[in-house]
C-alpha positions in Angstrom: 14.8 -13.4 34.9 17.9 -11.7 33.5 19.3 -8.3 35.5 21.3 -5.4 34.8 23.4 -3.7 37.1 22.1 -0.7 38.9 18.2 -2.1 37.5 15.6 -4.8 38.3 13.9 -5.7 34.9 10.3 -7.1 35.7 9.2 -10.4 35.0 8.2 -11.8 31.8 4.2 -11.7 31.9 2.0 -14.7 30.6 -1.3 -15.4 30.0 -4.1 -17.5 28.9 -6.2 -15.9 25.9 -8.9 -17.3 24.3 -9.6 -15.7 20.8 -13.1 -14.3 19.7 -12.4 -12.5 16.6 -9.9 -11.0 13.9 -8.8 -7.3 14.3 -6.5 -5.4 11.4 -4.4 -8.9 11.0 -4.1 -10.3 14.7 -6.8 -12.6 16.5 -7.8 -11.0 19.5 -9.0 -12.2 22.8 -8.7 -11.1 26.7 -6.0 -12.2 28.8 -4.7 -10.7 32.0 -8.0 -8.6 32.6 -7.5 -6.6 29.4 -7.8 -7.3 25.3 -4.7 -8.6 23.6 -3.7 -9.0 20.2 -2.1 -12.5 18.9 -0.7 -12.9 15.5 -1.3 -15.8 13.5 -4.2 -17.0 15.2 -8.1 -17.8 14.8 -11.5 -17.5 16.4 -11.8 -20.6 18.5 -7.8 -21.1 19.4 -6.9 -21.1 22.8 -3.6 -20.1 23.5 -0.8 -19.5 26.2 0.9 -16.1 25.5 4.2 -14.1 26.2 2.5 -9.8 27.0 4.0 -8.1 25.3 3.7 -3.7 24.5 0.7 -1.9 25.5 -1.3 -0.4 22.4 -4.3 1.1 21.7 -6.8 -0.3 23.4 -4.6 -3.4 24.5 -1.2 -5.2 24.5 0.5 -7.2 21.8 0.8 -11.0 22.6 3.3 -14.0 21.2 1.6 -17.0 20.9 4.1 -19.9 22.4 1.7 -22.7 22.9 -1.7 -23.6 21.3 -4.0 -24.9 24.3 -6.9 -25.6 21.7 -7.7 -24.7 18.1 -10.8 -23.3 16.3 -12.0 -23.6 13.0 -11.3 -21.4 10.2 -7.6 -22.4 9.8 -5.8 -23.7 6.7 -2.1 -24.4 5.9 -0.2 -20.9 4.9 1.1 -21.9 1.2 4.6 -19.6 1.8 7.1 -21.1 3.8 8.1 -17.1 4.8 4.3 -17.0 6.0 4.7 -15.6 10.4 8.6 -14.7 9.9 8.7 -12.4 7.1 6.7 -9.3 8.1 4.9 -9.3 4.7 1.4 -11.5 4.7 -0.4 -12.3 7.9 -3.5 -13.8 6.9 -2.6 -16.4 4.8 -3.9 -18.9 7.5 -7.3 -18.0 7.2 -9.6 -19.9 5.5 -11.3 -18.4 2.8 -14.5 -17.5 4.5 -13.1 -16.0 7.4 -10.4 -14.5 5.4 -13.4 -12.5 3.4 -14.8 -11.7 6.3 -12.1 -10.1 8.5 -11.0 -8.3 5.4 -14.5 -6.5 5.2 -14.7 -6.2 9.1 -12.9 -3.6 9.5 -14.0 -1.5 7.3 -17.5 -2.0 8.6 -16.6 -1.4 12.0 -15.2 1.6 10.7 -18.6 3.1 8.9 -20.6 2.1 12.4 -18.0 4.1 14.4 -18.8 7.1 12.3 -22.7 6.5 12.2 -22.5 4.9 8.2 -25.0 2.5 7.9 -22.7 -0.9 6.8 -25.3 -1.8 4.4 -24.1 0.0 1.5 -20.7 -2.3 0.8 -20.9 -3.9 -1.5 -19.5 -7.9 -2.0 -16.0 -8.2 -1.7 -13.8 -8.4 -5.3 -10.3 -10.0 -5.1 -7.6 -10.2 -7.4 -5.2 -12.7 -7.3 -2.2 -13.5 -5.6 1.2 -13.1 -7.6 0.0 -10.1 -8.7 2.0 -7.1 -7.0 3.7 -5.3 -8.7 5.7 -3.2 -6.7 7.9 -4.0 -3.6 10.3 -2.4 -1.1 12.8 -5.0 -0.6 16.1 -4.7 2.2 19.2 -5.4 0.9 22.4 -6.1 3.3 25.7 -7.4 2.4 27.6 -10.2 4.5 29.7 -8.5 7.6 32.6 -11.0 7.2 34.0 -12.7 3.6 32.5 -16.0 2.5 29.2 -14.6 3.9 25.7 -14.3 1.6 24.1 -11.2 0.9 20.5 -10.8 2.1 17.3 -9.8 0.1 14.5 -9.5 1.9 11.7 -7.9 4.3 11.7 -7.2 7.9 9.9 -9.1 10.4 6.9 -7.2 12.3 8.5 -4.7 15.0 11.8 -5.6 14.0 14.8 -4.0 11.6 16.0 -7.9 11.0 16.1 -9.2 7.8 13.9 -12.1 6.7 16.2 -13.5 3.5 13.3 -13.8 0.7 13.4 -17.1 -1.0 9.7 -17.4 -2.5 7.2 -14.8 -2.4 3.5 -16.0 -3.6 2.3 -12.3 -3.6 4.8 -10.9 -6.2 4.8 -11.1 -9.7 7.2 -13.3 -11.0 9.1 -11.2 -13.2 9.7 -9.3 -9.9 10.5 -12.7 -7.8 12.5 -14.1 -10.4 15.0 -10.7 -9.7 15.5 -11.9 -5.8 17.8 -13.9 -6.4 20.0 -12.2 -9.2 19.9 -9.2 -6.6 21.4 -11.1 -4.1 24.5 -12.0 -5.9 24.6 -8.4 -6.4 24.6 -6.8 -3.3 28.1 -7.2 -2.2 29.4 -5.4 -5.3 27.3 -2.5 -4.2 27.9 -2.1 -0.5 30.3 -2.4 2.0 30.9 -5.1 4.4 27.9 -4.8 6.5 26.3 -2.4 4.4 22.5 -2.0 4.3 20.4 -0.5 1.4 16.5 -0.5 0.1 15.7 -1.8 -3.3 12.4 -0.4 -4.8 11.4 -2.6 -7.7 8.3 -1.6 -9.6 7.2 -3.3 -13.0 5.9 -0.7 -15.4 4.7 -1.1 -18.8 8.3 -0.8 -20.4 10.1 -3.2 -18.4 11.6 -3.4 -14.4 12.2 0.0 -12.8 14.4 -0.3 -9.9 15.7 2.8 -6.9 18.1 2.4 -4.9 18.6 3.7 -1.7 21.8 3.6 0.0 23.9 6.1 2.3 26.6 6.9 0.4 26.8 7.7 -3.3 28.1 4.8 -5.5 31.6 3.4 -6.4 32.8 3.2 -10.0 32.8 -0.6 -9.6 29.6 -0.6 -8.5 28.3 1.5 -11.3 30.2 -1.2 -13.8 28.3 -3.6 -11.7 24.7 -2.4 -11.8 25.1 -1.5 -15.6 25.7 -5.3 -16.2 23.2 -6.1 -14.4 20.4 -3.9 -16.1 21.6 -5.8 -19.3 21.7 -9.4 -17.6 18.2 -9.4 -16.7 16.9 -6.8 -18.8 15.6 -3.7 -16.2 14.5 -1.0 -18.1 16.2 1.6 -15.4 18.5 1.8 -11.8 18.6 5.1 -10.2 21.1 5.7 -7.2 19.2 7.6 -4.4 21.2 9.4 -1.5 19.5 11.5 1.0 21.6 14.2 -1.1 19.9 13.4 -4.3 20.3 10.8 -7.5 22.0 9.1 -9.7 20.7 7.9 -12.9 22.8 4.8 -13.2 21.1 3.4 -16.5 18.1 3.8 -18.5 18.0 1.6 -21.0 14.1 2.2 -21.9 12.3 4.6 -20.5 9.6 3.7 -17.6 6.0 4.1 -19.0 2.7 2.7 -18.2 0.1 2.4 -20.7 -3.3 4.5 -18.8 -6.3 4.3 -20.7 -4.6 4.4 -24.2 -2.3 8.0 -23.2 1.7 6.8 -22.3 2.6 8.6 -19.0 7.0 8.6 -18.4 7.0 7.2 -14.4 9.3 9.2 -12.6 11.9 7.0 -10.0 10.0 5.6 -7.4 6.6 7.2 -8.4 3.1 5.6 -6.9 0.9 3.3 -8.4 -1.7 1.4 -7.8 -0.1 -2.0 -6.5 -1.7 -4.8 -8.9 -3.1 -4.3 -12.5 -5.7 -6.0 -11.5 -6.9 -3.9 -9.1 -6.1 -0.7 -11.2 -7.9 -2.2 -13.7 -11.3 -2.3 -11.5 -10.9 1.3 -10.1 -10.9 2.4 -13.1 -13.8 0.8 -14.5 -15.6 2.1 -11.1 -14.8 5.7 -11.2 -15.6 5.8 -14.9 -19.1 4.2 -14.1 -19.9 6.5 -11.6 -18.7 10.2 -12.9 -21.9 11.3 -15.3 -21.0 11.1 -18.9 -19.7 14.5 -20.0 -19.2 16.1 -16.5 -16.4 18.1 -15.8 -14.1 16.3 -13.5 -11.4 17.2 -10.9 -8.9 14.3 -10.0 -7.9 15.2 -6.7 -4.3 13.9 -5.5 -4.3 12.1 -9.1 -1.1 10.7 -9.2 0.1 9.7 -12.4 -3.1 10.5 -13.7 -4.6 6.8 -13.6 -8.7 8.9 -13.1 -7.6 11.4 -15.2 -6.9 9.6 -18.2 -10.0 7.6 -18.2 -12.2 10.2 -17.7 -11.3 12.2 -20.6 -11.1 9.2 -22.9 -15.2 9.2 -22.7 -15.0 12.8 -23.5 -14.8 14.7 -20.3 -12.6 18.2 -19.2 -10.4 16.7 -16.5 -8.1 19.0 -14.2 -5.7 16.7 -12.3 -4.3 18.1 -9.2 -1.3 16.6 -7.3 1.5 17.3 -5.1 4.5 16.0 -6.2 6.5 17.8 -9.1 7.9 15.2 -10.9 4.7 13.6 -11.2 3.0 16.5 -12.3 5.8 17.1 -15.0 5.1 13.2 -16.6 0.7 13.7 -16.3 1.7 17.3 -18.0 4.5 15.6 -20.9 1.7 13.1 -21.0 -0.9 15.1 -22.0 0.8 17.6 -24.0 -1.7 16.7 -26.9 -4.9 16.2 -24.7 -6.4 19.7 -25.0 -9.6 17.9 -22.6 -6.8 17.2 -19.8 -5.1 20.0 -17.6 -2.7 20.1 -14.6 -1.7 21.9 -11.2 0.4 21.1 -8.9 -0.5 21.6 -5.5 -0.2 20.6 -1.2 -3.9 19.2 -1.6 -3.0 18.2 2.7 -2.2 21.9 3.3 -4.1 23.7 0.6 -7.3 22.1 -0.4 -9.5 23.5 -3.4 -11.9 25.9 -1.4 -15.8 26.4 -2.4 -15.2 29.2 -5.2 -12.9 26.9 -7.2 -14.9 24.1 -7.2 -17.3 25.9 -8.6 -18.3 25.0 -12.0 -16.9 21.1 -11.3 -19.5 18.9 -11.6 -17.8 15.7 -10.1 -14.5 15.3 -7.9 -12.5 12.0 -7.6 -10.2 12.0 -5.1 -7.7 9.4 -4.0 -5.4 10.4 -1.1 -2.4 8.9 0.9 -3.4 6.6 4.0 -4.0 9.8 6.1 -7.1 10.8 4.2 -8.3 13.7 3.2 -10.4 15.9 5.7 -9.2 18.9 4.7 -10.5 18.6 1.1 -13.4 16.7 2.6 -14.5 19.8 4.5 -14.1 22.1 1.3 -16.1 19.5 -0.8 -19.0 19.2 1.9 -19.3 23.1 1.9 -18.9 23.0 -2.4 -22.5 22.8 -4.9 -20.2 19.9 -6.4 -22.7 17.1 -7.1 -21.0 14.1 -7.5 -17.6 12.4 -5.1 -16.1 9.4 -5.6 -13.7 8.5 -3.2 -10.6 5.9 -3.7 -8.8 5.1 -0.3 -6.8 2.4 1.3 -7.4 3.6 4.9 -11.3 2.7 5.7 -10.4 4.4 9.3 -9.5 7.9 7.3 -12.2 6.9 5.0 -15.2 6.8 7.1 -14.7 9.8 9.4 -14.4 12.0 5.5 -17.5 10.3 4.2 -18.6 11.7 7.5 -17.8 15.3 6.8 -18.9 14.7 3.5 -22.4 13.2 4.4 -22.8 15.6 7.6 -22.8 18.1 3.9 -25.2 17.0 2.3 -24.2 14.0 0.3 -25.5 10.5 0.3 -23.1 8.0 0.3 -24.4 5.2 -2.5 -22.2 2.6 -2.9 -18.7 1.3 -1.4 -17.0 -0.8 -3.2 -14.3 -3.1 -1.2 -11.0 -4.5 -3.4 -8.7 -7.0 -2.2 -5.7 -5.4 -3.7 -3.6 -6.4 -0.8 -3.8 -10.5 -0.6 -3.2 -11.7 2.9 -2.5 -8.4 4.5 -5.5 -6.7 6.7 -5.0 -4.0 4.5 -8.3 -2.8 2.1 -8.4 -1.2 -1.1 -12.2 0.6 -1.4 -13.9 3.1 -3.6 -16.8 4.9 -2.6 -19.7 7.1 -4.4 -21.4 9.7 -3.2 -23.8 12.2 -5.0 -26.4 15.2 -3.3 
């Protein structure tokens, strides 16, 4: 046991924990007279732990030795897989791997009273297929060094130097490497940045964000490298603003047939794929010809396909930029109209949603409830829901079935490959 002057540091805590089931990405088991959460492991393993931090409704546990194994394992195909802070559940098997992906959200429903028996089967996409990423960049503290490009281990700001990546695209993972011969004409020694790479439909967007504003040698640098490997833009972002460094084509992406400009750093769904079956969802379920709201709409991904079959769409959203491109966008789309509005702080109350015969929302992880509350109160007949949260998910399709709706259908996509994380899209009609 290590000490400190003036302090007695309690011993290290250990204990034996036998796992029973898969939470949001860690097995879990009891240990020590209370539950404890162990990445990396499986129903059936029996393992000596290292307690770590209490939190909710246990303590976080390091698996140093594997007293007995369960089924349900395979081998993780990235070497990265436990160190990089990216995947964690690319030991599963693919059974339990479907199933502890779909757990969670079904806990979630029973927590709120939501019958689990309207989800449907699980759809994945594929793996390579993101493609967006935040990577960390960090130059070499001493000369002769190698710059790092990479993510950051789980509960730590280290940097996990990325050498294959079996999620990304690999336009996107093929940049990794050119990158990291970059980095040291960008930043000083022991300089640390963010690199936000995003693949639109017009070529590599990437945003940096650094501390300081950029050298002239660095701009020289970054313009040669948009040429070198062909990005279609690099914008310089300070907490005091940006610098467009280089557009050499303007960011686009191709929605439903309309060309929307993607402003630096913008959201989007994360795979095409995915994208591809939200769409297809929300145009299913919105009654042909009924007037539409797109609630936090983004870059107008709802929008758009909704007035392709004919409909009156108003897309509503929060951020100015991305209002200005859905606006540019639809300059020539009489059907298609935008606001720009704090949906968190200033939902759309009863009297305007009036006269709206469906609402598709699809807000940040934090949900909705606000908007939820207006919509349950609201002669609106038809809500489809898009979410990544199923926690913030279920307690709004509470507030919107304690109104009056009946919750149809949820429809789970694996949009987020090895990570507990759940892309879902719900209908509800009165």
């Amino acid at each position: 046991m290590r000490r400190t002057r003036g302090a007695r540091l309690a011993p290290e805590a250990f204990a034996e924990v036998a796992i029973d089931e898969i939470g949001a990405g860690d097995g879990i088991g009891r240990g020590g007279g209370e539950r404890v959460f162990v990445p990396f492991t499986v129903p059936g393993d029996r393992v000596r732990v290292r307690l770590g931090s209490r939190r909710e409704g246990g303590r976080e546990g390091e698996a140093l030795e594997w007293l007995a194994t369960g089924s349900g394992r395979r081998q993780p195909p990235c070497p990265h897989f436990g160190v990089c802070g990216g995947c964690s559940l690319q030991h599963l098997a693919d059974d339990l791997y479907r199933d502890a992906k779909l757990a969670g959200l079904r806990r979630a429903l029973a927590r709120t009273g939501i019958a689990p028996g309207v989800v449907a089967p699980l759809r994945a996409v594929t793996a390579a297929s993101r493609r967006r990423i935040r990577l960390g960049l960090r130059c070499p503290a001493v000369g002769g060094g190698q710059a790092q490009v990479g993510l950051r281990p789980r509960f730590s700001h280290a940097l996990v130097d990325l050498r294959d990546c079996h999620v990304l695209e690999p336009g996107l993972l093929a940049l990794i490497e050119p990158l990291r011969r970059l980095v040291p004409a960008l930043l000083p020694r022991a300089g640390a940045a963010e690199a936000l790479l995003t693949r639109t439909d017009s070529g590599i967007d990437m945003v940096l964000e650094v501390a300081t504003p950029p050298s002239l040698p660095g701009l020289e640098a970054l313009a040669a490298f948009a040429t070198a490997v062909d990005l279609a833009r690099i914008v310089w972002r300070t907490p005091h603003g940006e610098v467009p460094v280089v557009e050499r084509r303007p960011p686009r992406l191709l929605l439903s047939g309309v060309s929307v400009p993607v402003p630096p750093g913008a959201f989007l769904q994360a795979s095409a794929a995915a994208e591809r079956l939200l769409v297809a969802e929300v145009a299913a379920a919105v009654p042909p010809d009924a007037p539409a709201l797109d609630l936090y709409a983004g870059l107008g991904t709802f929008a758009f396909a909704l007035a392709a079959d004919g409909r009156r769409v108003h897309a509503v959203e929060g951020d100015a930029a991305v209002v200005g491109a859905i606006a540019s966008a639809a300059a020539a789309m009489p059907r298609v109209t935008v606001e720009r509005r704090d949906l968190a702080r200033d939902p759309l109350r009863s009297a305007e949603l009036a006269g709206w015969e469906a609402v598709v929302f699809d807000p940040p992880r934090a949900g909705a409830l606000p908007q939820a509350e207006a919509l349950a109160a609201s002669g609106v007949a038809t809500v489809v829901a898009v979410s990544c949260n199923p926690a913030t998910f279920a307690r709004d399709a509470r507030r919107l079935c304690d109104g009056g709706f009946r919750l149809e259908r949820v429809a789970p996509i694996d949009q987020f490959v090895w990570t507990p994380h759940l892309e879902l899209i719900a209908v509800f009609r009165r």
